[in-house]
Backbone as XML, in Angstrom:
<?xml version="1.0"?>
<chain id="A" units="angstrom">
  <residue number="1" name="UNK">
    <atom name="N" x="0.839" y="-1.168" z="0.000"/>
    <atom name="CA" x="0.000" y="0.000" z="0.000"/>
    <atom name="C" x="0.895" y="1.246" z="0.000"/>
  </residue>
  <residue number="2" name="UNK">
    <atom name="N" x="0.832" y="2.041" z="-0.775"/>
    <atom name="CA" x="1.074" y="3.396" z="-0.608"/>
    <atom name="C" x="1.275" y="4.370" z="0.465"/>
  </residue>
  <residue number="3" name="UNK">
    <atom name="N" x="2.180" y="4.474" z="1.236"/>
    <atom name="CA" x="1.729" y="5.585" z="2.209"/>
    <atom name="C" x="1.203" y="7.171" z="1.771"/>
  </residue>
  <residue number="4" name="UNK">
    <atom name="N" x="0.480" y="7.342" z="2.459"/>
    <atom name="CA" x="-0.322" y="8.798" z="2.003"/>
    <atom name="C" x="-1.511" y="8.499" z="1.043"/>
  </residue>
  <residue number="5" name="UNK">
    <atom name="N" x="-1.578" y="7.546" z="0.611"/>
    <atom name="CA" x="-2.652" y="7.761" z="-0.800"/>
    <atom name="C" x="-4.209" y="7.715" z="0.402"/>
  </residue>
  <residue number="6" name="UNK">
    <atom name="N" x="-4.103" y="6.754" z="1.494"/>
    <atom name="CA" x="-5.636" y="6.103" z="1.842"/>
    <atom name="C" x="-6.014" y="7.275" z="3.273"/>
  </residue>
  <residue number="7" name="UNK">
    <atom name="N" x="-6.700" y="6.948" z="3.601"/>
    <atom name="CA" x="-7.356" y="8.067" z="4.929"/>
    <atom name="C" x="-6.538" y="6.440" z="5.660"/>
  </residue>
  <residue number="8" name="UNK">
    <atom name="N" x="-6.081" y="7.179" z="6.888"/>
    <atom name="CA" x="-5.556" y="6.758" z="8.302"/>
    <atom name="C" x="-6.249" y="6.003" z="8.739"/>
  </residue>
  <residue number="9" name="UNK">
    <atom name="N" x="-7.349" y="5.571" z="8.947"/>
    <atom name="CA" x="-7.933" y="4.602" z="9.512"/>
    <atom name="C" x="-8.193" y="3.514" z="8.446"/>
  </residue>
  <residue number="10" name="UNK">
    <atom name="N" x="-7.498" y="3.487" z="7.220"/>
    <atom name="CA" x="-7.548" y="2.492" z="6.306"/>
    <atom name="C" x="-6.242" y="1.601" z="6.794"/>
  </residue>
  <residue number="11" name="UNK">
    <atom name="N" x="-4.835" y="2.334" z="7.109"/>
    <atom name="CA" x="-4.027" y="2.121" z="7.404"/>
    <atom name="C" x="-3.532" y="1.045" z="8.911"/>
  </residue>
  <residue number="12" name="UNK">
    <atom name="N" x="-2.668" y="0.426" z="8.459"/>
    <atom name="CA" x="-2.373" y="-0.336" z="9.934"/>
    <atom name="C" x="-1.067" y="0.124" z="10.211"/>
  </residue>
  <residue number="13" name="UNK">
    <atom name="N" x="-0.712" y="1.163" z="10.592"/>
    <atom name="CA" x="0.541" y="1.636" z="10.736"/>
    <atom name="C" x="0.980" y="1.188" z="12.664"/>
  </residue>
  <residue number="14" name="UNK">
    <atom name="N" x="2.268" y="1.271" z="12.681"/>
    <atom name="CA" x="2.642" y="1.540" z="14.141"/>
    <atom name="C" x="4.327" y="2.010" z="14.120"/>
  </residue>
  <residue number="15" name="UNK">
    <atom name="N" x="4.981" y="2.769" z="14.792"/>
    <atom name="CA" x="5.837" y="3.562" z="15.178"/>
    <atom name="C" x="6.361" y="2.386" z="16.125"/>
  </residue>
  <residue number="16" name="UNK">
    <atom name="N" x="8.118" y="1.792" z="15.332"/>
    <atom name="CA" x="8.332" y="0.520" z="16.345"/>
    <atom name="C" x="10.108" y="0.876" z="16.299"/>
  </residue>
  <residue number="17" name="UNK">
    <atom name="N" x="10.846" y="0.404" z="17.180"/>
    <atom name="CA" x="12.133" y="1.310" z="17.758"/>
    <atom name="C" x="13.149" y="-0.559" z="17.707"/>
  </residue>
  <residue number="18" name="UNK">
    <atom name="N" x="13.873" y="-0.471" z="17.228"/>
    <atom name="CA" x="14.732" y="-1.411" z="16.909"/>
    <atom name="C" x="16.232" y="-1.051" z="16.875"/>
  </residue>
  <residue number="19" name="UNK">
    <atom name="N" x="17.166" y="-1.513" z="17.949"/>
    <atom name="CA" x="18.270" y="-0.875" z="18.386"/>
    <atom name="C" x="19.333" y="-1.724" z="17.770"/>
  </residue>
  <residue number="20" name="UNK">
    <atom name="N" x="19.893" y="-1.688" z="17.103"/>
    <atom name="CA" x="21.400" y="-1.816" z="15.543"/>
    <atom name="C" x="22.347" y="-2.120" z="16.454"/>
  </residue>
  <residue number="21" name="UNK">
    <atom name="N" x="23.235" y="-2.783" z="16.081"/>
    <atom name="CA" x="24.846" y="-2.663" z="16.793"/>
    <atom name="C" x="25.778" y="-3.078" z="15.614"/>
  </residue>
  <residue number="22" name="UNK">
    <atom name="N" x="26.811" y="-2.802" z="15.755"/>
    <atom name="CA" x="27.777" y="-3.104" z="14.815"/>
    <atom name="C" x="28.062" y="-4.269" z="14.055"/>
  </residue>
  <residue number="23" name="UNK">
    <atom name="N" x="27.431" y="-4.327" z="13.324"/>
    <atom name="CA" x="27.689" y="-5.110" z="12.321"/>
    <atom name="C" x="26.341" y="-5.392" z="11.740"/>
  </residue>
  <residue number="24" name="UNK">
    <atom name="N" x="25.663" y="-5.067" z="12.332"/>
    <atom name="CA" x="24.166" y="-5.214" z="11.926"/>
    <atom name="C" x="23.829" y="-4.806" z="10.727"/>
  </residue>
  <residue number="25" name="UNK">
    <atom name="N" x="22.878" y="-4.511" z="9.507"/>
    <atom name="CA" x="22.658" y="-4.435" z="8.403"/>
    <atom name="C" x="20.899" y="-4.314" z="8.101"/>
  </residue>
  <residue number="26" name="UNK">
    <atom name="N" x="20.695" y="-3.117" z="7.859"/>
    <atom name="CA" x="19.143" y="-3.212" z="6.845"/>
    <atom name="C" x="18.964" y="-3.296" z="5.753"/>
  </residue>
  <residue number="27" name="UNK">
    <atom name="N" x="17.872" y="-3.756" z="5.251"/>
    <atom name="CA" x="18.013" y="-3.717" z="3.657"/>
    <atom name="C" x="16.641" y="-3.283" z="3.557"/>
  </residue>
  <residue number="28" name="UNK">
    <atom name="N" x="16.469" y="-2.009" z="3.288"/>
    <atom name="CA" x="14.954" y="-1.592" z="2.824"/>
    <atom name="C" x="14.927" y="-1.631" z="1.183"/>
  </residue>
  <residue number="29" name="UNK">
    <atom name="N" x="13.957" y="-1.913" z="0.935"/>
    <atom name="CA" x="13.223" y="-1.979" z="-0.758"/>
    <atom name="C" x="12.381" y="-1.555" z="-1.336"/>
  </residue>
  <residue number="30" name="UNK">
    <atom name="N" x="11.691" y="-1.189" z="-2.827"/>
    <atom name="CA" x="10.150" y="-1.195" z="-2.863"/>
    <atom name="C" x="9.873" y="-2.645" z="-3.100"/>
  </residue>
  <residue number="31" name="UNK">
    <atom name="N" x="8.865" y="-2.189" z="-3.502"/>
    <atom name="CA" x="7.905" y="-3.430" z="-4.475"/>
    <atom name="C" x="8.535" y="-3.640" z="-5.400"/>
  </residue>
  <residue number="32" name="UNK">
    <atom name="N" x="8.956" y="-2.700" z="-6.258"/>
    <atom name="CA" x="9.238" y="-3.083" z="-7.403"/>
    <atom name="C" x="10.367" y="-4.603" z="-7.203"/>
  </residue>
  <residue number="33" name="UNK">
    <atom name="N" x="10.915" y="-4.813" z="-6.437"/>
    <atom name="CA" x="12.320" y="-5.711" z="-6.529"/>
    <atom name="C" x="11.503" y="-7.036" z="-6.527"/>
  </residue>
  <residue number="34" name="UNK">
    <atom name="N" x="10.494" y="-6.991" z="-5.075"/>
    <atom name="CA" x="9.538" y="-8.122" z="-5.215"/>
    <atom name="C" x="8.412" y="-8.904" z="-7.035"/>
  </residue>
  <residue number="35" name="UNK">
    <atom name="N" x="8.504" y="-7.576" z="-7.734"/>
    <atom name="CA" x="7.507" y="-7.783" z="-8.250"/>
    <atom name="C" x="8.238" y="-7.692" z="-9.795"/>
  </residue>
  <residue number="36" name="UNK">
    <atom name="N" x="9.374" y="-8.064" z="-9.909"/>
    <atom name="CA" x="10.354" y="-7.973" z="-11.405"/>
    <atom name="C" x="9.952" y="-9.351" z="-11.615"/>
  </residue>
  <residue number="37" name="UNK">
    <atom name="N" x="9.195" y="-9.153" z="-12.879"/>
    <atom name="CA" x="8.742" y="-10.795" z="-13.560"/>
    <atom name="C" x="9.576" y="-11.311" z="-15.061"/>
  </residue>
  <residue number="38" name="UNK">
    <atom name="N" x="9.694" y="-12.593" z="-14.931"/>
    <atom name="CA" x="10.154" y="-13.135" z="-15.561"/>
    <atom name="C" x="9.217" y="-13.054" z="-17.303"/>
  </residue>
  <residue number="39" name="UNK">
    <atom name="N" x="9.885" y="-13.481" z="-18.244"/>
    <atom name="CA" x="9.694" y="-13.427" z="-19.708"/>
    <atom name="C" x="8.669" y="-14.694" z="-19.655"/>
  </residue>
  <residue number="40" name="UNK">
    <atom name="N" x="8.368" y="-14.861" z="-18.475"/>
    <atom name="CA" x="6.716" y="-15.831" z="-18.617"/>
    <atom name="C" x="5.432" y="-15.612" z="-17.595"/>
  </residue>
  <residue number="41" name="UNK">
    <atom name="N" x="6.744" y="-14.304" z="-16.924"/>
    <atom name="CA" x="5.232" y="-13.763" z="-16.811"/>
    <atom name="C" x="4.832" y="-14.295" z="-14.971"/>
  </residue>
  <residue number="42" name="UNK">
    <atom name="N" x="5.886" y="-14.665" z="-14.530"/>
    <atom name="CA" x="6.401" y="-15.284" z="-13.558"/>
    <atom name="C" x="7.238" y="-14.309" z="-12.698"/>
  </residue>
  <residue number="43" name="UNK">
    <atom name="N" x="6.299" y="-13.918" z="-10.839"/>
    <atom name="CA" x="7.002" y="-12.872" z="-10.396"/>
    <atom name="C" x="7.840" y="-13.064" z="-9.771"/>
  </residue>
  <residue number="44" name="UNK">
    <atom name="N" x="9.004" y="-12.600" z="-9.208"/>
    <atom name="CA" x="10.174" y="-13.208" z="-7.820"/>
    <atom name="C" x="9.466" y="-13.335" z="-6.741"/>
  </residue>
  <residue number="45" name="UNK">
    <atom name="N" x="9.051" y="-12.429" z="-5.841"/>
    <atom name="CA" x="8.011" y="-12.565" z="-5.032"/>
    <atom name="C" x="9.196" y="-12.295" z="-3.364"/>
  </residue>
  <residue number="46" name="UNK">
    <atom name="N" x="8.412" y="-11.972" z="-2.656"/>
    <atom name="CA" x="9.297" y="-11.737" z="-1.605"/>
    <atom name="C" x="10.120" y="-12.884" z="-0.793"/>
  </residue>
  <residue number="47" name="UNK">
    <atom name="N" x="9.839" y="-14.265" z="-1.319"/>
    <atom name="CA" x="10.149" y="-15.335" z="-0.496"/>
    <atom name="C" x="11.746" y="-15.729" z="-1.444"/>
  </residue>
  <residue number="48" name="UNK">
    <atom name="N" x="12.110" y="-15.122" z="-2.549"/>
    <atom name="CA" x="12.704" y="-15.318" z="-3.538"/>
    <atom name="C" x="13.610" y="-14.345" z="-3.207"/>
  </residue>
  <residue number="49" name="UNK">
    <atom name="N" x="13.602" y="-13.021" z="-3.161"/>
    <atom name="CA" x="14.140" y="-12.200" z="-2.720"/>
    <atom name="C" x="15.036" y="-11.947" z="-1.694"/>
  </residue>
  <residue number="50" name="UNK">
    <atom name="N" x="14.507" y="-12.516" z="-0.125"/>
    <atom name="CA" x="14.944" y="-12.813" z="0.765"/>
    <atom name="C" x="16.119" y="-14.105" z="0.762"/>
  </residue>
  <residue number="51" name="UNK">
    <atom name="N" x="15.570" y="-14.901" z="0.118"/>
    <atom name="CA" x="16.862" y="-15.750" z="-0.511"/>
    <atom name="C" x="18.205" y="-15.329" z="-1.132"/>
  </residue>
  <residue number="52" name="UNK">
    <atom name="N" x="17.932" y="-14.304" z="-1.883"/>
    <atom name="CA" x="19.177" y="-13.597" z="-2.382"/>
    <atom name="C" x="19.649" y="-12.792" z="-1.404"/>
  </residue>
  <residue number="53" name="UNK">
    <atom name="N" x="19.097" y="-12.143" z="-0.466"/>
    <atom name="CA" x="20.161" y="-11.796" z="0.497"/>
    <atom name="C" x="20.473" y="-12.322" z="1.283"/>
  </residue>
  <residue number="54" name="UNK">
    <atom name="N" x="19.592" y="-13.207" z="1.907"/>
    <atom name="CA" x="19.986" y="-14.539" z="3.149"/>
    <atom name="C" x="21.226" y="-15.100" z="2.135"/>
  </residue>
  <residue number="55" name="UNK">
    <atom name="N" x="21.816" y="-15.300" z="0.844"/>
    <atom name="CA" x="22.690" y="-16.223" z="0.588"/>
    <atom name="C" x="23.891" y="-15.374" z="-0.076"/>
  </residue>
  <residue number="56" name="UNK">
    <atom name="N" x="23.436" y="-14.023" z="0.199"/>
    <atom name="CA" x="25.023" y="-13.055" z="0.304"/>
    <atom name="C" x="25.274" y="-12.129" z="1.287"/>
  </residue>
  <residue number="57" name="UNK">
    <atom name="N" x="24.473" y="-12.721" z="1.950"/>
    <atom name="CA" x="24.336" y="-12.023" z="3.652"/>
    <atom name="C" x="25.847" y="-11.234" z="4.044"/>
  </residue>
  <residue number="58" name="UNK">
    <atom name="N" x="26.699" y="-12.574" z="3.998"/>
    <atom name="CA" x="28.187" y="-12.205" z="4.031"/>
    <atom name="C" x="28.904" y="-11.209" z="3.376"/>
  </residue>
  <residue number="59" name="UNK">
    <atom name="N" x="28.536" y="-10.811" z="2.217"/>
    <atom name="CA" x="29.641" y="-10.214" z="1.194"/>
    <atom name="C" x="29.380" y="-8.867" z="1.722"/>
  </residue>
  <residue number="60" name="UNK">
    <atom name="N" x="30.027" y="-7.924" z="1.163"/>
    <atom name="CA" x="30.172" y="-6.407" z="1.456"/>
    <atom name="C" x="29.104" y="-5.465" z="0.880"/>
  </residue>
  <residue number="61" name="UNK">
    <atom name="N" x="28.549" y="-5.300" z="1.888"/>
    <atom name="CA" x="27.350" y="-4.076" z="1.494"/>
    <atom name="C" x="27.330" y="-3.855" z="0.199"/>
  </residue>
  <residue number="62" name="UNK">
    <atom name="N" x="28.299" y="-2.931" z="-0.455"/>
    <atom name="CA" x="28.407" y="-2.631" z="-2.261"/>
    <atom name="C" x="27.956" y="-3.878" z="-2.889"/>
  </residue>
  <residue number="63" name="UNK">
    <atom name="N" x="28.741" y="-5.190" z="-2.282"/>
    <atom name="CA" x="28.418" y="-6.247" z="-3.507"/>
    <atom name="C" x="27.504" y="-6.584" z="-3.100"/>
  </residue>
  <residue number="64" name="UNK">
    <atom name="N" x="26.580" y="-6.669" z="-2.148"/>
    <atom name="CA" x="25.606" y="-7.310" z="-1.874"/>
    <atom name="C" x="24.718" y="-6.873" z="-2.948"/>
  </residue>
  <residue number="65" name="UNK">
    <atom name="N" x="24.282" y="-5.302" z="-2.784"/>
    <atom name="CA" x="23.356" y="-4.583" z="-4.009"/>
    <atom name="C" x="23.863" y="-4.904" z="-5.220"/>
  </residue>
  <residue number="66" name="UNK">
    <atom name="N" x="25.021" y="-4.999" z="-5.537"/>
    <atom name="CA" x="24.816" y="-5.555" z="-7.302"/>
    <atom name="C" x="24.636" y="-6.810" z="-6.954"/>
  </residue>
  <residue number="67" name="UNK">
    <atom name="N" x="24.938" y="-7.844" z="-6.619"/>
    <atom name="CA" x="24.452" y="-9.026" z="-6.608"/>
    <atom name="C" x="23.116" y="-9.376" z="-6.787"/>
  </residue>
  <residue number="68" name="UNK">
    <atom name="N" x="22.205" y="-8.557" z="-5.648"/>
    <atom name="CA" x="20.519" y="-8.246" z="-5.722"/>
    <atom name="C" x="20.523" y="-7.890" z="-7.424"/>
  </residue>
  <residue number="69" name="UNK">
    <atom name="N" x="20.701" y="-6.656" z="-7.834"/>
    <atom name="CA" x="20.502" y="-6.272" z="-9.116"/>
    <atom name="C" x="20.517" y="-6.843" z="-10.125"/>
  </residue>
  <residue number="70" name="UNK">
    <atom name="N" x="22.042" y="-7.499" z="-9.999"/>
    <atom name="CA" x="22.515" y="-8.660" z="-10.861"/>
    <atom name="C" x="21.588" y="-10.055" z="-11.466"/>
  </residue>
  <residue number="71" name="UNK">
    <atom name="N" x="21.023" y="-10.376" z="-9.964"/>
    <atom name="CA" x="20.748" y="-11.770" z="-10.179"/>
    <atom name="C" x="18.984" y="-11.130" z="-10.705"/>
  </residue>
  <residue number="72" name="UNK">
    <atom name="N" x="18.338" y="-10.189" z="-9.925"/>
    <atom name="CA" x="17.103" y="-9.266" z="-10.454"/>
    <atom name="C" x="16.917" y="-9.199" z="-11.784"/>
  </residue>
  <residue number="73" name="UNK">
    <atom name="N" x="18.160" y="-8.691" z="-12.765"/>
    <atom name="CA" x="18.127" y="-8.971" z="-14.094"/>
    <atom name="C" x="17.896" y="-10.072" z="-14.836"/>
  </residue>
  <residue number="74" name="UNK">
    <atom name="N" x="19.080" y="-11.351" z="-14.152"/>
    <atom name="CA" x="19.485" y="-12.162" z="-15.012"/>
    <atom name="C" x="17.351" y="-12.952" z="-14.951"/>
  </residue>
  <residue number="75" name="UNK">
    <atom name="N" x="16.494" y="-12.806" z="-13.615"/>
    <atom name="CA" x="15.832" y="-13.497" z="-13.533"/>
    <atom name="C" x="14.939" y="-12.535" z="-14.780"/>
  </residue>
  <residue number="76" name="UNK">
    <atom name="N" x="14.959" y="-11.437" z="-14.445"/>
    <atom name="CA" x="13.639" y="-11.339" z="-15.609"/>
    <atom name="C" x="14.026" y="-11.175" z="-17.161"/>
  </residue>
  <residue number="77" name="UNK">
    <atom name="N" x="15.374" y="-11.610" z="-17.981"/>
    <atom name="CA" x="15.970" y="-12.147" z="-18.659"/>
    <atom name="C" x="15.495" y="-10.766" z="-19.909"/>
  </residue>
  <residue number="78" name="UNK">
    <atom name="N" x="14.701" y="-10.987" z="-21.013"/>
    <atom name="CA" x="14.434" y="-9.953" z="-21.777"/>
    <atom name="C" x="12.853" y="-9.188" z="-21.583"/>
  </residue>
  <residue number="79" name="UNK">
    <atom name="N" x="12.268" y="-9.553" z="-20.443"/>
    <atom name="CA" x="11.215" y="-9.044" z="-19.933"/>
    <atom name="C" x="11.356" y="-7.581" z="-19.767"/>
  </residue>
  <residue number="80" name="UNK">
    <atom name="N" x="10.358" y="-6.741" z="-19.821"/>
    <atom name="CA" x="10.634" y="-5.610" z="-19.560"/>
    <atom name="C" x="10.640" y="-4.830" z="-18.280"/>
  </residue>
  <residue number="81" name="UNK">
    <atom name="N" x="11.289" y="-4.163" z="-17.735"/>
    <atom name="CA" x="11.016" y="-3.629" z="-16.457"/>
    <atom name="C" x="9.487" y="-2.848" z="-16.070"/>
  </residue>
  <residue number="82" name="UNK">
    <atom name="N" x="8.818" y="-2.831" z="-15.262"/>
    <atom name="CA" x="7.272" y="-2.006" z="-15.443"/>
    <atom name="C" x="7.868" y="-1.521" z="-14.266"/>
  </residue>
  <residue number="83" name="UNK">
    <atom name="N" x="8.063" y="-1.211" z="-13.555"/>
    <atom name="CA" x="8.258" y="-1.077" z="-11.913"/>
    <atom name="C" x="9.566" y="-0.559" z="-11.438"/>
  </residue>
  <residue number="84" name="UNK">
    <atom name="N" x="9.481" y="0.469" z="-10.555"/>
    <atom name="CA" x="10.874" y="1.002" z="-9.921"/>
    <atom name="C" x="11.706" y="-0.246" z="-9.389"/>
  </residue>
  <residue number="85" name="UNK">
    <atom name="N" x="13.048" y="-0.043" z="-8.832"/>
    <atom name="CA" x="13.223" y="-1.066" z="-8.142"/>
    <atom name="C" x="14.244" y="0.023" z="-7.371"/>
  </residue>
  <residue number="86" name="UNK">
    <atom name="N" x="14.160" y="0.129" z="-6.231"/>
    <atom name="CA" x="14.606" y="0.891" z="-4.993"/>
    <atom name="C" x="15.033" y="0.210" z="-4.037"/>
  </residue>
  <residue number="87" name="UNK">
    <atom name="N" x="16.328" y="0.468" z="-3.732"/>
    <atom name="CA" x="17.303" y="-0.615" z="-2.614"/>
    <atom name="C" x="17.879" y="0.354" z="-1.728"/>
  </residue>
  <residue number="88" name="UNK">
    <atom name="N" x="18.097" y="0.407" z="-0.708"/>
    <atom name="CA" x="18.963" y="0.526" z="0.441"/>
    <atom name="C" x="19.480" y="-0.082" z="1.644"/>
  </residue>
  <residue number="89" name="UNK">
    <atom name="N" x="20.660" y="-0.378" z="1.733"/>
    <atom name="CA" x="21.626" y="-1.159" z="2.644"/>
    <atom name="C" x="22.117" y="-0.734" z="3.324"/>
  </residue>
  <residue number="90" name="UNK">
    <atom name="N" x="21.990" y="-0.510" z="4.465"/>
    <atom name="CA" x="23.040" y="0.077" z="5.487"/>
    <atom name="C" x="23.550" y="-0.796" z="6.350"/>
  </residue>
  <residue number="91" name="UNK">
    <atom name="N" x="24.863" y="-0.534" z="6.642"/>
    <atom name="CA" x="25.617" y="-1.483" z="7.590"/>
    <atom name="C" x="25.965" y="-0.733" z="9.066"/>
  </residue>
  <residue number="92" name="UNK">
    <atom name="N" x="25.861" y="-1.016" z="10.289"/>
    <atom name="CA" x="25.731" y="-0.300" z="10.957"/>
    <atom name="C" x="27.987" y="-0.325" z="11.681"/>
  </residue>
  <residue number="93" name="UNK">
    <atom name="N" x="28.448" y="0.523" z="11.617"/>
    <atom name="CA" x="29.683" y="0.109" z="11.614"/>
    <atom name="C" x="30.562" y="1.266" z="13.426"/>
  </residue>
  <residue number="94" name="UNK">
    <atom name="N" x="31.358" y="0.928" z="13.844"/>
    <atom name="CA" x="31.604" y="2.004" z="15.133"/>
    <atom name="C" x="32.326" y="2.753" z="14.425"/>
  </residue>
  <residue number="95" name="UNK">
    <atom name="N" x="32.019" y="4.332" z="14.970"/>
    <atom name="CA" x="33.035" y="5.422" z="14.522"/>
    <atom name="C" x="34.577" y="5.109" z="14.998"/>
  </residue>
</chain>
């Protein structure tokens, strides 16, 4: 869902506080990454997705996102893109 598009009481929102430590890592996304379909028409889907980073969990922030991108492409092969695809990774590291 959209934030902003629906009236507030359409919404199930909640304000939730999650404390990082070093070495820790987020990976926020849109839809679009979930929803890059294959040349049959066939979507990744979020259970697919999570796989690609659960299985470069390890590598370095930078490569992690081309890897996502990388393998994002190779799946929807000559399909066309319809959809943003928006990534951010942060690694949480000590000054």
């Amino acid at each position: 869902m959209v934030l902003g598009i629906q009236e507030s009481e359409f919404l199930n929102l909640s304000e939730e506080e999650q404390r990082l430590e070093p070495g820790d890592r987020l990976i926020l996304y849109s839809d679009g990454l979930c929803d890059v379909m294959d040349e049959n028409g066939a979507f990744l889907g979020p259970a697919r997705l999570q796989a690609i980073v659960t299985a470069q969990a390890e590598k370095p922030i930078e490569t992690l996102c081309q890897v996502i991108f990388d393998t994002l492409a190779h799946f929807r092969g000559q399909a066309g893109q319809f959809d943003d695809m928006t990534l951010l990774a942060l690694q949480v590291s000590l000054l």
